[in-house]
C-alpha positions in Angstrom: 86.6 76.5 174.4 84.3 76.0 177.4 87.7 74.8 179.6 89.6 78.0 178.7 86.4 80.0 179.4 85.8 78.7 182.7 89.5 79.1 183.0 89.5 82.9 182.7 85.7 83.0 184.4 88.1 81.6 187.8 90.8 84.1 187.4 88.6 87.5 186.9 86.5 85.9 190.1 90.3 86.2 191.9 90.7 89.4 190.8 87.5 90.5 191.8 87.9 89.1 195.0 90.9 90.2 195.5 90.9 94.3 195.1 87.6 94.1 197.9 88.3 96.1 200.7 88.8 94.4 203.7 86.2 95.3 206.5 89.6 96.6 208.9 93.0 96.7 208.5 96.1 98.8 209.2 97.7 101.0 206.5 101.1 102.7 205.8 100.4 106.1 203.3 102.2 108.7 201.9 100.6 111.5 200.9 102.1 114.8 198.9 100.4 118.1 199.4 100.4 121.2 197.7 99.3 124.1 200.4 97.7 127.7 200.0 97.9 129.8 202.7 96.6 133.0 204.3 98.6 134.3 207.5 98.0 137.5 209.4 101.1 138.8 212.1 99.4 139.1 215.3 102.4 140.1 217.7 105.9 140.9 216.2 107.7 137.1 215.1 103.5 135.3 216.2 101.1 134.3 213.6 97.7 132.6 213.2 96.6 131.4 209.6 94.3 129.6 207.6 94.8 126.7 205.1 93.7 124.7 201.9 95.7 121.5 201.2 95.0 119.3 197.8 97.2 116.3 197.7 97.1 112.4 196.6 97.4 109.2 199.3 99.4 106.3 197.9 99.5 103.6 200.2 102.9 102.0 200.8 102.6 98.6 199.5 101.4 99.9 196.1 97.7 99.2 196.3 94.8 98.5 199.1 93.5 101.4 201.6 93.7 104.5 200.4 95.8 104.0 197.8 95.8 106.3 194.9 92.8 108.5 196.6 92.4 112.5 196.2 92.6 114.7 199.2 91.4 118.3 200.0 91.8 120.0 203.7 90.8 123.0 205.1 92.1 124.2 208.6 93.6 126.5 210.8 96.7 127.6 213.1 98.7 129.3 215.0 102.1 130.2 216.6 102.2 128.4 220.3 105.9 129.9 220.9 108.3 131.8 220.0 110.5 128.7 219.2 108.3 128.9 216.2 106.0 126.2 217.2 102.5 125.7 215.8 99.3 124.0 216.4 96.8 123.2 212.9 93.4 121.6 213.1 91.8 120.6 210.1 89.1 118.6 208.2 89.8 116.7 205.3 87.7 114.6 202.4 89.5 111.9 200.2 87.9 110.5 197.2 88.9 107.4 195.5 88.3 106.6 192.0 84.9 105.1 192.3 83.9 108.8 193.9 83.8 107.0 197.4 84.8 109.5 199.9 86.2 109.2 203.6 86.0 112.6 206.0 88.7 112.8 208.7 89.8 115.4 211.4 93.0 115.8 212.1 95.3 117.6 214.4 99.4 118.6 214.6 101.7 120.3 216.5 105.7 120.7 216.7 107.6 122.9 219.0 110.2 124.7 217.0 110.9 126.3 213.7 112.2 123.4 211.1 110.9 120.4 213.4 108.7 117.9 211.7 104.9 118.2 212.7 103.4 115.3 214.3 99.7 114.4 214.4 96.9 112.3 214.7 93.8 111.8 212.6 90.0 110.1 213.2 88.0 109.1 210.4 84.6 110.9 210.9 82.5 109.0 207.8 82.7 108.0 204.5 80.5 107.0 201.8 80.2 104.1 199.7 82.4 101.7 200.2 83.8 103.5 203.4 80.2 103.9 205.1 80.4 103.3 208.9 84.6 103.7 208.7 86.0 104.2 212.1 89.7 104.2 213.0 92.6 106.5 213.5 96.2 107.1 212.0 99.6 108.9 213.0 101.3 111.0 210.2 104.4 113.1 210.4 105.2 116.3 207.8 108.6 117.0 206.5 107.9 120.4 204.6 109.8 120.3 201.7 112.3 123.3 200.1 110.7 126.8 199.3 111.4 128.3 195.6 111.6 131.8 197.6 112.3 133.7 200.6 109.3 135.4 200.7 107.5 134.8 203.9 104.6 137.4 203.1 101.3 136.7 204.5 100.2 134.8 201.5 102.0 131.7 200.4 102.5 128.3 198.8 104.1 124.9 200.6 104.9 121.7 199.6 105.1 119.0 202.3 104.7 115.1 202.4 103.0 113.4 205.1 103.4 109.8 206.3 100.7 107.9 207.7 100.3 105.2 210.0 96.8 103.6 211.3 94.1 101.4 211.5 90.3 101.3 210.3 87.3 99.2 210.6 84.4 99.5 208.2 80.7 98.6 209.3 79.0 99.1 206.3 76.7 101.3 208.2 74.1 102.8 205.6 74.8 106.8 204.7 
């Protein structure tokens, strides 16, 4: 009894050890959204809009940073052409299970109509197990089919986003 006890004290100590976060690291996510928006014409074919984005991060390996978080953004755009380009800034919080949150800003931009945005996002703070996180990640969008047509000024999207970065976590105090 006391063998098979410290047996299964060992592999719970693994496990614990194991699914620590590790102070830095680089991470491969893919994250599906489900976006709201609010759009207003401002020159015939030209548009500026506002957005709210709830989605949830998997990272690629199937566990570690990020993985199986919440995520909720609010930002803003605009047409930059009349190739159909746009430009959206926004901030977003994730929250993992433990209620552990990370705050990033991020930015993206594409030149044409149909053309996958590209970005770039800094992690701003975090709480938790994320105080003092630093770091920044590349993501590209690839919105996915509309059920309709309709283009009025009030919408729904549904997009998936692929992120690539690096973080480092100082444990800083919040």
């Amino acid at each position: 009894m006391g063998l098979a006890t410290l047996i299964l004290s060992g592999l719970f100590g693994v496990t614990a050890t194991a699914a620590e976060l590790p102070k830095e690291g680089t991470f491969a996510t893919t994250t599906y959204f489900h976006d709201s928006y609010d759009s207003v014409e401002t020159a015939p074919k030209s548009y500026m809009w506002t957005y709210d984005d709830y989605g949830i991060v998997t990272n690629d390996s199937g566990s570690g940073f990020m993985h199986h978080m919440v995520i909720h953004c609010k930002g803003t755009g605009a047409n930059t052409n009349n190739a159909g380009g746009k430009h959206n800034v926004d901030h977003c919080v994730l929250v993992d299970s433990d209620g552990d949150r990370i705050v990033t800003a991020t930015e993206n931009t594409d030149s044409r109509s149909g053309e996958p945005s590209k970005g770039e996002a800094t992690f701003l703070s975090g709480t938790g197990k994320y105080a003092g996180i630093s770091g920044k990640f590349e993501y590209t969008i690839d919105f996915l089919p509309r059920l309709t047509k309709d283009l009025s000024s009030q919408g729904n999207l549904l997009f998936i986003s692929r992120e690539k970065g690096s973080y480092k976590i100082s444990g800083a105090a919040q």
